[in-house]
C-alpha positions in Angstrom: 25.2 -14.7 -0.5 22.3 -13.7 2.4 19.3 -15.1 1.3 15.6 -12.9 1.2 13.6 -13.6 4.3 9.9 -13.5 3.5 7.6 -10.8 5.0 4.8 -9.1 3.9 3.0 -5.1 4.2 -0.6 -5.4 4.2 -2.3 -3.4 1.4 -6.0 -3.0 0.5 -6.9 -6.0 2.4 -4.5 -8.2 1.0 -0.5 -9.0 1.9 2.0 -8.3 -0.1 5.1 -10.1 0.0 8.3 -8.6 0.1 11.8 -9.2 1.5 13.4 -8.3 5.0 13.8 -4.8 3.8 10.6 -3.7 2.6 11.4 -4.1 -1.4 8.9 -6.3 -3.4 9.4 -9.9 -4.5 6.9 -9.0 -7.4 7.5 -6.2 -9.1 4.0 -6.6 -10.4 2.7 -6.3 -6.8 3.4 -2.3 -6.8 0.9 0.2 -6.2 0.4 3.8 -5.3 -1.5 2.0 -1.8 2.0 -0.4 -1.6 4.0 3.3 -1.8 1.8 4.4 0.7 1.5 1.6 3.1 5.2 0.8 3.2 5.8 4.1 3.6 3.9 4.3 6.9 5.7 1.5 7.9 9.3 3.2 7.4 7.6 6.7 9.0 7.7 8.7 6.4 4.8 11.2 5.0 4.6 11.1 0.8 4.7 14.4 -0.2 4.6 15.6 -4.2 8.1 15.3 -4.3 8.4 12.2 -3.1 5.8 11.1 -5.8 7.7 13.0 -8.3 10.7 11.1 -7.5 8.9 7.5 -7.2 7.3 8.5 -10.8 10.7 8.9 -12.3 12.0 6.1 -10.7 9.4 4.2 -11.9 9.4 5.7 -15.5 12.9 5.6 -15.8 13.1 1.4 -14.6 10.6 0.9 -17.4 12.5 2.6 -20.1 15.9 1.6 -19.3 15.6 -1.7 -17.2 17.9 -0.3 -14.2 17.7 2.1 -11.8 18.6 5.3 -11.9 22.4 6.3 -10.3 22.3 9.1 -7.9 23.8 11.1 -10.3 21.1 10.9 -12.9 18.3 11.8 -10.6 20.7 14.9 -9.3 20.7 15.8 -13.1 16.9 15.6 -13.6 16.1 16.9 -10.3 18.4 20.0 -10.6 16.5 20.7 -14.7 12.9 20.1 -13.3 13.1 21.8 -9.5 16.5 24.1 -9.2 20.0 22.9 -8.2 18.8 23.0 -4.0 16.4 20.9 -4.5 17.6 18.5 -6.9 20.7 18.3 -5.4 22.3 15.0 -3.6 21.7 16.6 0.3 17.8 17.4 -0.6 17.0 13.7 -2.6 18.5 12.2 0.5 16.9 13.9 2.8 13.4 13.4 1.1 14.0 9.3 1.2 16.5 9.8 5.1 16.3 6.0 5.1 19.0 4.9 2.8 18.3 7.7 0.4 16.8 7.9 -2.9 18.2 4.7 -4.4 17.2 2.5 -1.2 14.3 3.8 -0.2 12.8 5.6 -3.1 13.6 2.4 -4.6 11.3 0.7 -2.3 8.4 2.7 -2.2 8.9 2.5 -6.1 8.9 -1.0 -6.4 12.1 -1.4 -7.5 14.5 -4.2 -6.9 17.8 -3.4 -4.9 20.5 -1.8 -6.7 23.9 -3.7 -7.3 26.2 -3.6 -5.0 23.2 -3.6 -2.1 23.6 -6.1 0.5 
């Protein structure tokens, strides 16, 4: 089993600790600033979709104590924007770096999904 190596994204004057790839080793450490600042770090620009997709991650992890599969965000997604937009192709390429259940995971302060390694 690979062990968490201990690093840390600096936020509103402060470091936050998380593991070797970016996700939290508080939960309780998110914030929108954590989204933001990590997301700097990985390159990537938040746009309203990609806070509409942390949101529901978020929302969703509260409500059902798991993440979200793939396939339920393509469900939402596809009801809320259209079937383009919510489909697998666009999620993934809002979140390129390991798509929406790695990376939107990460920016959402979520833990790593099973099967993650």
């Amino acid at each position: 089993m690979k062990t968490a190596t201990r690093h840390s994204i600096p936020v509103d004057g402060k470091l936050i600790a998380t593991d070797s790839e970016g996700y939290l080793l508080n939960l309780d450490d998110w914030s929108e600033s954590f989204a933001q600042a990590l997301a700097r770090q990985e390159g990537l620009t938040l746009t309203d979709a990609h806070w509409e997709v942390i949101r529901f991650l978020r929302a969703y992890y509260q409500e059902h104590a798991v993440q979200p599969q793939v396939r339920v965000m393509i469900r939402h997604f596809t009801k809320v924007w259209d079937a383009e937009r919510g489909s697998n192709h666009h999620l993934h390429d809002l979140f390129p770096r390991g798509g929406p259940q790695k990376q939107g995971n990460r920016l959402a302060g979520l833990l790593r999904t099973k099967g993650e390694h």
